[in-house]
C-alpha positions as MATLAB code, in Angstrom:
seq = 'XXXXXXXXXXXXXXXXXXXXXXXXXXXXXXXXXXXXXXXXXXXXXXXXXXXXXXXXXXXXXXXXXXXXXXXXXXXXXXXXXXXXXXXXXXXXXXXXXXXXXXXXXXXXXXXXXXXXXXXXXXXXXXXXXXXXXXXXXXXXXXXXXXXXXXXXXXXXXXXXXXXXXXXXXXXXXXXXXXXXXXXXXXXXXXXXXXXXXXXXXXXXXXXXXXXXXXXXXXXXXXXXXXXXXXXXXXXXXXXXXXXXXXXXXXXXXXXXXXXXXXXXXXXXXXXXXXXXXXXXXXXXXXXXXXXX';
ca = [
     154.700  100.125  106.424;
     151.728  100.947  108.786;
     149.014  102.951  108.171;
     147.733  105.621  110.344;
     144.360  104.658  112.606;
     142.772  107.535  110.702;
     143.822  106.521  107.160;
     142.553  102.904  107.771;
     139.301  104.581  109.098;
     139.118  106.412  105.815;
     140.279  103.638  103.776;
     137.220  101.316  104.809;
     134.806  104.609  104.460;
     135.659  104.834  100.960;
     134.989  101.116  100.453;
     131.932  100.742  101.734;
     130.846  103.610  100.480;
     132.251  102.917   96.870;
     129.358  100.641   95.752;
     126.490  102.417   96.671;
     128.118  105.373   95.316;
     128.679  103.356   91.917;
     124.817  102.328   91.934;
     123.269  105.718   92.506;
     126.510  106.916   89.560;
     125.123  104.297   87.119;
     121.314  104.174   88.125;
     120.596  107.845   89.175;
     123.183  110.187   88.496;
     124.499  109.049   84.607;
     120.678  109.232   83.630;
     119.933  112.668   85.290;
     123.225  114.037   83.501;
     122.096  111.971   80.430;
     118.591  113.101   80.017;
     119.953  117.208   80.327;
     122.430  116.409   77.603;
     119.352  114.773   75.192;
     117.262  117.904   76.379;
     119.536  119.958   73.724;
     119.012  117.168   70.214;
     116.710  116.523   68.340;
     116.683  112.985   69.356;
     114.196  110.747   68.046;
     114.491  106.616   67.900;
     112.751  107.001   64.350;
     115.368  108.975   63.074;
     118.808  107.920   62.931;
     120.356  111.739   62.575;
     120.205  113.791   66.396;
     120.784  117.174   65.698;
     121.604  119.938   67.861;
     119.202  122.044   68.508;
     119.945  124.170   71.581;
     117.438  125.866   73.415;
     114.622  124.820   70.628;
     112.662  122.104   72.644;
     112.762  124.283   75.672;
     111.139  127.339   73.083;
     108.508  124.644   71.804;
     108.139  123.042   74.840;
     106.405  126.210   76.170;
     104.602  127.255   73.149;
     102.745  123.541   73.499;
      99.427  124.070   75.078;
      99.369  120.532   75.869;
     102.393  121.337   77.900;
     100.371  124.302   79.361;
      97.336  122.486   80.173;
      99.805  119.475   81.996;
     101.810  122.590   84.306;
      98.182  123.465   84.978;
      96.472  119.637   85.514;
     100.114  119.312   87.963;
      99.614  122.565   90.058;
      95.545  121.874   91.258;
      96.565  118.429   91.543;
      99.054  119.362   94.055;
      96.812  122.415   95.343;
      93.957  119.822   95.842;
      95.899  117.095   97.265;
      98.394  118.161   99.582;
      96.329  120.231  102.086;
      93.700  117.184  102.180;
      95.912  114.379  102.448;
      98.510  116.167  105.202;
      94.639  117.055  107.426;
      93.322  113.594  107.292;
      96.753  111.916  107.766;
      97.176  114.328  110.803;
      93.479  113.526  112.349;
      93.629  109.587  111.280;
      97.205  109.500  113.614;
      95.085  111.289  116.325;
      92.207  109.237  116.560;
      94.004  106.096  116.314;
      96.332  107.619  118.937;
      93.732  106.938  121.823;
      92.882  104.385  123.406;
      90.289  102.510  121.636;
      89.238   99.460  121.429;
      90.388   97.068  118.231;
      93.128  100.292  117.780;
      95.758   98.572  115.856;
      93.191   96.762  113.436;
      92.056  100.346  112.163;
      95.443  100.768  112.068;
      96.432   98.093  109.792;
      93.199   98.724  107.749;
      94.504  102.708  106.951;
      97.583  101.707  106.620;
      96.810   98.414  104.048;
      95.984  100.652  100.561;
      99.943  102.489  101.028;
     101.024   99.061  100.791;
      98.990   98.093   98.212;
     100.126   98.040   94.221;
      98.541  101.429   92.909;
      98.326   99.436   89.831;
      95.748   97.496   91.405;
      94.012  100.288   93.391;
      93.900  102.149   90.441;
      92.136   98.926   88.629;
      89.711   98.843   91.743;
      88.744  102.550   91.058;
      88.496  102.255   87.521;
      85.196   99.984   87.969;
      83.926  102.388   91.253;
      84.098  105.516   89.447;
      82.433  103.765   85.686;
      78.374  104.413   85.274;
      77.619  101.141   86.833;
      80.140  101.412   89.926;
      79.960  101.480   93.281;
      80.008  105.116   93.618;
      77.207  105.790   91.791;
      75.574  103.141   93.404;
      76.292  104.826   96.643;
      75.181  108.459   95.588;
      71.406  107.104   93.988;
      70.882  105.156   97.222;
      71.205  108.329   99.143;
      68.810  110.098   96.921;
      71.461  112.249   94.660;
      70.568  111.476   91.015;
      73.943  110.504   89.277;
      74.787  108.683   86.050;
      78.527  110.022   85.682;
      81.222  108.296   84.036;
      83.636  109.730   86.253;
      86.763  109.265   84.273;
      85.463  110.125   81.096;
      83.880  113.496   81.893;
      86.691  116.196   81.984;
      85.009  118.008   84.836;
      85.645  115.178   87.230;
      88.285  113.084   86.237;
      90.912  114.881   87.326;
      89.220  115.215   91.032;
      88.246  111.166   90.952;
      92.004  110.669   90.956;
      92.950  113.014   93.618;
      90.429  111.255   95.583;
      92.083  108.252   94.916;
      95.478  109.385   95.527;
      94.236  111.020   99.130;
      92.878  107.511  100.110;
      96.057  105.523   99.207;
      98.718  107.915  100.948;
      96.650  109.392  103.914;
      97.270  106.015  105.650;
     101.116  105.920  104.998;
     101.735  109.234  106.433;
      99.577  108.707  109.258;
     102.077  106.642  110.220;
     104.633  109.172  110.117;
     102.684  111.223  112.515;
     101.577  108.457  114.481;
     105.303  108.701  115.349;
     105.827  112.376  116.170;
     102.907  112.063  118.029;
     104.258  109.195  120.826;
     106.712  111.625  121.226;
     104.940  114.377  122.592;
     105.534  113.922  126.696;
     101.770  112.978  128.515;
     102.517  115.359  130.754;
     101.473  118.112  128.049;
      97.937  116.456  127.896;
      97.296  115.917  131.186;
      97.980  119.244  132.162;
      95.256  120.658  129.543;
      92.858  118.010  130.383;
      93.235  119.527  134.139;
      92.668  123.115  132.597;
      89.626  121.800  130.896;
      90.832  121.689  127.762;
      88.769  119.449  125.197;
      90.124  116.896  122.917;
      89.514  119.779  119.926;
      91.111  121.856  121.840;
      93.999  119.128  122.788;
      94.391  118.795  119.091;
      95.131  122.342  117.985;
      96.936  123.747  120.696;
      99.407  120.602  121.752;
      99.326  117.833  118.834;
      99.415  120.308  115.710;
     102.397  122.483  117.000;
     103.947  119.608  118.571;
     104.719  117.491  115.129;
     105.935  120.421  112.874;
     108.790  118.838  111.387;
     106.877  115.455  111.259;
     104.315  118.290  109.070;
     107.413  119.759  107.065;
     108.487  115.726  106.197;
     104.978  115.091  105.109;
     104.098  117.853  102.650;
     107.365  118.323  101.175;
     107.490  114.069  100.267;
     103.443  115.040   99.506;
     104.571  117.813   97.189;
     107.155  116.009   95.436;
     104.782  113.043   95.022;
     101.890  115.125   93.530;
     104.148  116.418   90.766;
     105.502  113.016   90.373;
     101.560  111.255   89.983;
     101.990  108.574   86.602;
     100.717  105.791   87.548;
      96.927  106.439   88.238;
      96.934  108.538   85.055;
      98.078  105.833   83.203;
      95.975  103.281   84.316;
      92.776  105.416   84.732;
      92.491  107.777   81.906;
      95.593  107.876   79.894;
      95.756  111.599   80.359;
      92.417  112.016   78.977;
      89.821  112.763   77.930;
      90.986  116.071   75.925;
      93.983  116.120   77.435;
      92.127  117.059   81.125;
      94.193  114.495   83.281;
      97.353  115.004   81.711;
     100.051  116.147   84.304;
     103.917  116.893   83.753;
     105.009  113.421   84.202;
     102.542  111.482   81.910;
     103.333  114.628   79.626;
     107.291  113.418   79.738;
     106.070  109.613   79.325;
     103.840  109.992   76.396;
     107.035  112.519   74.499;
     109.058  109.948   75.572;
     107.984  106.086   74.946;
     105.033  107.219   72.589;
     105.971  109.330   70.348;
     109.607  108.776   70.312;
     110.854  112.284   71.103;
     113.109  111.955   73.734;
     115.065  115.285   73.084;
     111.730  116.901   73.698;
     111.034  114.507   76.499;
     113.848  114.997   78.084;
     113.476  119.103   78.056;
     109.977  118.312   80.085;
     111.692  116.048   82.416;
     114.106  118.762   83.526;
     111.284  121.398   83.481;
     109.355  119.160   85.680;
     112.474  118.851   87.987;
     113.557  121.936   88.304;
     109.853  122.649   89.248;
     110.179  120.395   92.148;
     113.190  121.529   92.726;
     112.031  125.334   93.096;
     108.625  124.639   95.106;
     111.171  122.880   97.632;
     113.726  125.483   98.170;
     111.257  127.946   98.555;
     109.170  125.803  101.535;
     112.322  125.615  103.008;
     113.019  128.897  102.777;
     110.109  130.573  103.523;
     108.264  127.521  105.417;
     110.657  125.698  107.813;
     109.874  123.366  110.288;
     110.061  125.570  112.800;
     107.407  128.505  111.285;
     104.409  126.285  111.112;
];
């Protein structure tokens, strides 16, 4: 019996696709499934009974103003970060996009905290933002009189950490429009230089409009990151203090693997992605690559 050229072509699809397919089933898809299914017990590790309790940690879930206050923490986390991180990535890829001298060592040097362990950077910033840090240091030397504990006041934690978050990624997505950018023909710039255009000008009326779906990539990965941020909440300020650096997904952790409620952890986890999932559709909706 022979088989068909197009059978055999379909045969060895299906195996090489089987075991990725079987690692995203086991490692990605199970657990999603798994974690909406939880969302409707009671289900605590304490407790050996999981009741059903339907809608009821969605219900409390909202009434939480914990919960509240971690939506709101998320959103000007986002608000704050996006726009400033997508601006300086754009402007870092355009400066090192000339020719200047000891270019791809400023390169490497943007690029280095993306690659670093944000467990460490976050360690780093820990001592830079304390009373005795470096920043401080830095703002008395230049004659501005402060003695802040930067991630213990509420007013300024949450900002110390975007700051932190804006230096790690800018570099990474420079990158990405570092790319878009060695795509644009030279033609296109020597044609404005000839019209007397000026590198500002060069800038806003070629580059930006030139790397729109490089843009799109970068604040759609940059809003799904923001509403993802764990890590430097962890490490920096636990969510603190009074609950001003807690964000959805340190919200889900602390339900979770603190408290032992992962019925009610698991109803914040799909809040959180269905959030994502919403502010995504609608950018591509009503923001595509081609309407920036």
């Amino acid at each position: 019996m022979t088989i068909k050229p197009k059978n055999e072509q379909k045969i060895w699809a299906y195996t090489f696709l089987a075991f990725p397919l079987l690692l995203l089933s086991i490692f990605v898809f199970f657990p999603i499934a798994f974690a909406f299914i939880v969302s409707f017990f009671d289900w605590n590790l304490l407790i050996p009974d999981k009741p059903f309790v339907g809608l009821g940690n969605y219900i409390e879930l909202f009434k939480d103003p914990v919960f509240v206050k971690a939506i709101k923490n998320t959103v000007i986390y986002t608000l704050g970060v996006v726009p400033v991180q997508t601006f300086l990535s754009l402007f870092l890829a355009f400066i090192m996009n000339q020719k200047l001298r000891g270019r791809a060592f400023f390169r490497t040097a943007f690029y280095i905290p993306a690659i670093t362990s944000s467990v460490v950077t976050s360690i780093i910033f820990v001592w830079i933002y304390s009373k005795p840090g470096l920043l401080n240091y830095l703002l008395s030397s230049a004659g501005v009189d402060s003695n802040i504990d930067w991630l213990t006041n509420p007013s300024t934690v949450l900002p110390a950490i975007m700051m932190l978050n804006v230096w790690t990624t800018s570099g990474y997505f420079m990158v990405s429009f570092l790319a878009g950018l060695q795509n644009i023909p030279a033609s296109l710039y020597e044609a404005a230089r000839i019209d007397g255009a000026s590198q500002w000008k060069q800038f806003w009326k070629i580059m930006v409009p030139m790397v729109r779906p490089v843009t799109y990539f970068v604040v759609v990965m940059s809003l799904i990151g923001c509403f993802q941020v764990f890590d430097q909440i962890f490490v920096m300020s636990s969510g603190g203090p009074d609950n001003a650096s807690t964000t959805m997904s340190y919200f889900v952790y602390q339900n979770s693997f603190k408290y032992f409620r992962f019925g009610f952890g698991a109803a914040s986890a799909v809040v959180l992605a269905l959030l994502i999932f919403t502010v995504t559709a609608v950018q591509k909706k009503y923001f595509p690559p081609e309407a920036y």
